[in-house]
C-alpha positions, 0 to 999 in steps of 0.5 A: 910353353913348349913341352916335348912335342905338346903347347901348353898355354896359360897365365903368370903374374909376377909381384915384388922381389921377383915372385913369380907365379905360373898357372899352366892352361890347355896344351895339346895332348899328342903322345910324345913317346915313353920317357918325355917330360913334358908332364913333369915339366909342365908341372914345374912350371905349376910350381914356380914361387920367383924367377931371377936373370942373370949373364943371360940365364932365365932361373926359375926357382920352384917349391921345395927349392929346385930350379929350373934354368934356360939359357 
């Protein structure tokens, strides 16, 4: 993953009904400036639960409910 101005890598397994999980690895430690998100992003990534595509749109739902979208 791309996150800010670091790489982060690591591992996913999905499962049955679109279950998904996502377990962040090492990433690079450059300081990215005050506000970046990386951390947070990362984060949420860690905190995937189930994924969904739709009209071109990656969703991925995360504990708690919220959603993190690329299109």
């Amino acid at each position: 993953a791309k996150a800010d101005c670091n790489n982060v890598s690591g591992g996913y397994r999905t499962g049955s009904n679109g279950s998904l999980a996502i377990q962040p690895g090492p990433s690079t430690m450059a300081f990215c400036g005050e506000g970046s998100l990386g951390n947070a992003y990362v984060s949420a990534l860690s905190q995937t639960t189930s994924y969904e595509i739709a009209s071109g749109t990656l969703s991925l739902t995360l504990t708690g409910g919220g959603k993190l979208q690329f299109t």
